[in-house]
C-alpha positions in Angstrom: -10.2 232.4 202.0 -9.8 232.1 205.8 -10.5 235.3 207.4 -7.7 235.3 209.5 -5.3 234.7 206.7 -7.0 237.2 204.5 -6.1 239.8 207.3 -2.1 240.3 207.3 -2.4 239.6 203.3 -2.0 242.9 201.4 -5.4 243.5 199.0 -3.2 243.1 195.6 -2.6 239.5 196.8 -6.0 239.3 198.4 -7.6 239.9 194.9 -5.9 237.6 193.3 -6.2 234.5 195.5 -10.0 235.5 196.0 -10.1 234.3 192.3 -8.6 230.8 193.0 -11.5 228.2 192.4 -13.0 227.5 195.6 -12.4 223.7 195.5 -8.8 224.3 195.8 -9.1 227.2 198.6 -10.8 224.4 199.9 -7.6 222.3 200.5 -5.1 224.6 200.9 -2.4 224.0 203.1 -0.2 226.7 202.4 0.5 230.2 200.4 3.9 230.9 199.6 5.1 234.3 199.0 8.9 234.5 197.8 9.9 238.4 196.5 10.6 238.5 192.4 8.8 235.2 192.1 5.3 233.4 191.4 2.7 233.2 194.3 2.4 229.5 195.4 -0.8 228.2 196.3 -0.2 224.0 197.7 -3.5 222.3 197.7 -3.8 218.9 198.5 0.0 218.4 198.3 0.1 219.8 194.7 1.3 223.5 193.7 -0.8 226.0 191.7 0.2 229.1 190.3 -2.1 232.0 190.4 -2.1 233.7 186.9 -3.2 237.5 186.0 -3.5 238.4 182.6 -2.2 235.1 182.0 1.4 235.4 183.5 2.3 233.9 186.8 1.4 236.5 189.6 4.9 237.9 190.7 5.2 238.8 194.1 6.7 242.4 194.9 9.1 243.5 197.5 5.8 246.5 198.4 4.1 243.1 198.9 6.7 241.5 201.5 7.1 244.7 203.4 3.2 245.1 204.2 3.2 241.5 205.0 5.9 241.6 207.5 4.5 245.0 209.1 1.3 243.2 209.9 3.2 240.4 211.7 5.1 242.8 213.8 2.1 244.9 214.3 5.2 247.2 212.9 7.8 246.6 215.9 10.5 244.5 214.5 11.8 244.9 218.2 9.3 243.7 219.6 9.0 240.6 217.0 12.7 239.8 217.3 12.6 236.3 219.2 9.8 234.9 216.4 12.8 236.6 214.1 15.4 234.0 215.3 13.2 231.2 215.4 11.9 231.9 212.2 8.1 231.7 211.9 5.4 233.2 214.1 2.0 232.0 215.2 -0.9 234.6 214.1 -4.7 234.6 214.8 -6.4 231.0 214.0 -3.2 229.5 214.6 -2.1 229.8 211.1 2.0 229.7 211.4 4.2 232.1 209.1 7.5 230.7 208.4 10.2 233.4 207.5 13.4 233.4 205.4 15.8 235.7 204.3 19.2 237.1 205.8 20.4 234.8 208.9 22.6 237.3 211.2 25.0 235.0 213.6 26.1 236.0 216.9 28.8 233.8 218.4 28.0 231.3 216.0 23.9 231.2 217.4 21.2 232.6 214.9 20.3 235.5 215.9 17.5 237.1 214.1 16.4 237.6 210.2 16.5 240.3 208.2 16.3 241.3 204.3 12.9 238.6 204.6 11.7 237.6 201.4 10.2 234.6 201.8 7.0 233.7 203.5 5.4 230.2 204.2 1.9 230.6 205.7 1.1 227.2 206.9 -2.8 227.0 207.2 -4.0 225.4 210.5 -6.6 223.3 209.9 -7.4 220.8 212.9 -8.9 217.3 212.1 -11.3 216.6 215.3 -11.5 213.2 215.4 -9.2 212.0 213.3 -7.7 209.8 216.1 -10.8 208.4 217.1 -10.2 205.3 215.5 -6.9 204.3 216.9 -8.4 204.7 220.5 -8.8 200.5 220.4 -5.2 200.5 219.4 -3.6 203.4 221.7 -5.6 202.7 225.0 -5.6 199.6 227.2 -7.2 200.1 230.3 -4.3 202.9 230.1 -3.0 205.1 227.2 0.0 203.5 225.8 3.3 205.6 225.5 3.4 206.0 221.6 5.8 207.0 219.1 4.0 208.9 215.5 6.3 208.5 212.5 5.9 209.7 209.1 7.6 211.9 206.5 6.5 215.6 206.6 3.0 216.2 205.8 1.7 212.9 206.6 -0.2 214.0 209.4 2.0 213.7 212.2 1.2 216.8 214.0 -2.7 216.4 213.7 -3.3 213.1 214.9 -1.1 214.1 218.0 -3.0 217.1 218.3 -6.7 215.3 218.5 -4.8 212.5 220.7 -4.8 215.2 223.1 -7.8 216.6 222.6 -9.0 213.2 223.6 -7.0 212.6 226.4 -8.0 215.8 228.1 -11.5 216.1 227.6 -12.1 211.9 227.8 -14.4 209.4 226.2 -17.3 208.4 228.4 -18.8 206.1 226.0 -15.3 204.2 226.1 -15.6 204.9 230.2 -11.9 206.8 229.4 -11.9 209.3 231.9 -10.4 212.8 231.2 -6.6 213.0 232.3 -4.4 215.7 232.7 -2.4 216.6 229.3 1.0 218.7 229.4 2.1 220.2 225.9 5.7 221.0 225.2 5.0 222.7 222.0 8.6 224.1 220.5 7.6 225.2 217.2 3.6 226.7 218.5 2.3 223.8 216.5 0.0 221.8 218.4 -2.0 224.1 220.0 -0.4 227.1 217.7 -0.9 229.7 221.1 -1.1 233.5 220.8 0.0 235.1 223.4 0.1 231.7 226.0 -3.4 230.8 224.8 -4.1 228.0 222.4 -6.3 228.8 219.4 -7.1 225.0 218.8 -9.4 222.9 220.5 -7.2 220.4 222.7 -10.0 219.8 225.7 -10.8 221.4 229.3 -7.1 219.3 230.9 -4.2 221.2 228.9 -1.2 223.0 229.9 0.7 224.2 227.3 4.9 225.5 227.2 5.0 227.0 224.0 8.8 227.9 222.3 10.1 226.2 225.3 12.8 223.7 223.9 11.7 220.2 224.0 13.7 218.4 226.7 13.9 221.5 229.0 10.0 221.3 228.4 9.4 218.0 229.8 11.0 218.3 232.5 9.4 221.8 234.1 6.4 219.7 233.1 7.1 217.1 235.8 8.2 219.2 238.1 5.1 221.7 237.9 2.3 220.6 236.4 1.9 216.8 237.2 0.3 215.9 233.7 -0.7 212.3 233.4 0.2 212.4 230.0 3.1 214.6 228.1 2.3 215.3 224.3 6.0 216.9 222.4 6.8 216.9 218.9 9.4 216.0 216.4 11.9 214.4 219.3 15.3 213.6 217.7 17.9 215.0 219.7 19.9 213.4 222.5 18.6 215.7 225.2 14.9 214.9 223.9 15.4 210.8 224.6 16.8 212.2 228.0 13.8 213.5 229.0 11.4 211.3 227.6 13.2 208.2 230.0 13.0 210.7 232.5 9.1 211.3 232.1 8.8 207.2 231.8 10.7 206.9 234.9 8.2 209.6 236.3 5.0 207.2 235.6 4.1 210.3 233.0 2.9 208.8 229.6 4.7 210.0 226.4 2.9 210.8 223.1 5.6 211.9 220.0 6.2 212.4 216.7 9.4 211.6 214.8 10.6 211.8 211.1 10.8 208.7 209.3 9.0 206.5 206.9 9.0 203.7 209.2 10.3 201.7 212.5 13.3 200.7 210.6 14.1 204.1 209.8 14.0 205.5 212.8 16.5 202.7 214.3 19.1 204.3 212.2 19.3 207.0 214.2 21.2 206.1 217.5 19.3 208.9 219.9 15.7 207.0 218.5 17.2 203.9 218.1 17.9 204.1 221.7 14.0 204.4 222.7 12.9 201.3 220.6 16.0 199.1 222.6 14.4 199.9 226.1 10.8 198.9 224.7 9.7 203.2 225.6 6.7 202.5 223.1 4.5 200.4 223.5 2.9 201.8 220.2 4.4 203.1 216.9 2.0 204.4 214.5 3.8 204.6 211.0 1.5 207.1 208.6 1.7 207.6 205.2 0.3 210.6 202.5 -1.9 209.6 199.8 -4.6 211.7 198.7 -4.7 213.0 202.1 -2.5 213.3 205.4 -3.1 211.2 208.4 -3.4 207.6 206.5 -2.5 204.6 208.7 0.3 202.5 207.2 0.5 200.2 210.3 0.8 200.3 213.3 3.9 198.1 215.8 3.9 197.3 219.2 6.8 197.6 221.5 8.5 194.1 220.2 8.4 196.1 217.1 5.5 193.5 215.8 2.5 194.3 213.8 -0.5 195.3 215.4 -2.5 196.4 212.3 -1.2 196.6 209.0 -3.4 198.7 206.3 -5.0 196.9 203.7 
């Protein structure tokens, strides 16, 4: 069990996952916790149930308050803007996702309350799982490129170690270390605490995290002259705004987006919008078989194959 985890868990919970055979602790990717209901372990994309005494282990409502009081080191004031967006970051860059009550003001969300379910996403980085697409995303240059993939195909980590590479370089490529700027909405990529990053990304990282996407890029630009903007999960109208704007800037653009493929994504106009102009010059479709991060194939900016997995 990760340390870090095992510390806002309360003990009764604690126990019982301690008893989890180790080769799924080994995978885990996340521990649900919903109040009245069984404990949900997901390992390797599959969902165990923890039993004791064999029943499912039901989680309590004594169980959901403790784990809330350590999030908001017991100051729900204080832990009111993770409230309204819903998860927060904690030590190792684990995330906790929060559901419950959504109280509306003016029609905006504006914080949680009544919580009773918890989705503690372990953060596991991959270092080097991007190594081998360097042939494929660098050309004398790193090519502006566009990651899609269904959730938990990887997305997020192989945009993560893209970075890492960019920033810190490759001298035995002679790929010299560039400035990176993260806009990191959701405290994903480099899952910060407190402004810092608790993941490796390299020596050449600025990070905005839970700044909005588009408004992101753009105090980028205009303050931290990256060579190379890394953002996640782009979508929105305002999001293809800025990325033009940082192509127009000479900034390169790394990016995630939802989708099982090229052809999915040109259903949606704002994307669709992107691949018309030629903004990539790389799509990297991934896929989820026994693991995250598998390369489907990979398109250049005519939308043609580059590499096609066998």
């Amino acid at each position: 069990m990760l340390q870090d985890v095992a510390a806002i868990l309360p003990e009764t919970i604690k126990i019982v996952i301690k008893k989890i055979e180790p080769i799924i602790l080994e995978k885990t990717e996340e521990i649900r916790l919903r109040v009245g209901r069984p404990l949900e372990i997901i390992a390797g994309g599959t969902p165990y149930y923890p039993h004791v005494n064999q029943r499912h282990y039901i989680v309590q409502a004594e169980e959901a308050k403790f784990l809330l009081n350590q999030l908001s080191q017991y100051s729900m004031y204080a832990f009111e803007e993770e409230l309204r967006r819903g998860f927060i970051t904690v030590k190792g860059g684990h995330r906790v996702g929060l559901a419950g009550k959504v109280v509306l003001d003016r029609g905006q969300v504006k914080t949680l309350r009544d919580i009773s379910s918890f989705n503690i996403r372990i953060a596991r980085q991959t270092i080097g799982v991007a190594e081998s697409l360097i042939s494929q995303l660098y050309d004398r240059k790193w090519l502006n490129t566009l990651f899609i993939g269904p959730p938990q195909t990887g997305k997020t980590t192989m945009l993560r170690d893209v970075a890492r590479l960019i920033s810190q370089g490759m001298p035995s490529k002679n790929i010299a270390p560039l400035k990176v700027g993260i806009v990191d909405e959701r405290s994903e990529i480099a899952a910060c605490m407190k402004g810092i990053p608790q993941l490796e990304l390299g020596p050449r990282v600025d990070v905005l995290d839970g700044c909005p996407k588009a408004e992101g890029m753009m105090m980028l630009i205009r303050s931290m002259s990256p060579d190379v903007i890394i953002v996640d999960e782009i979508g929105r109208e305002e999001d293809v705004i800025a990325v033009q704007e940082a192509l127009h800037a000479g900034v390169k653009v790394m990016t995630t987006a939802h989708g099982y493929s090229v052809e999915d994504i040109e259903k949606r106009p704002a994307l669709k919008s992107l691949l018309d102009i030629e903004a990539f010059e790389r799509c990297v479709e991934l896929t989820r078989t026994s693991r995250a991060g598998v390369i489907r194939r990979i398109r250049n900016q005519q939308r043609r194959d580059v590499v096609i997995a066998k």
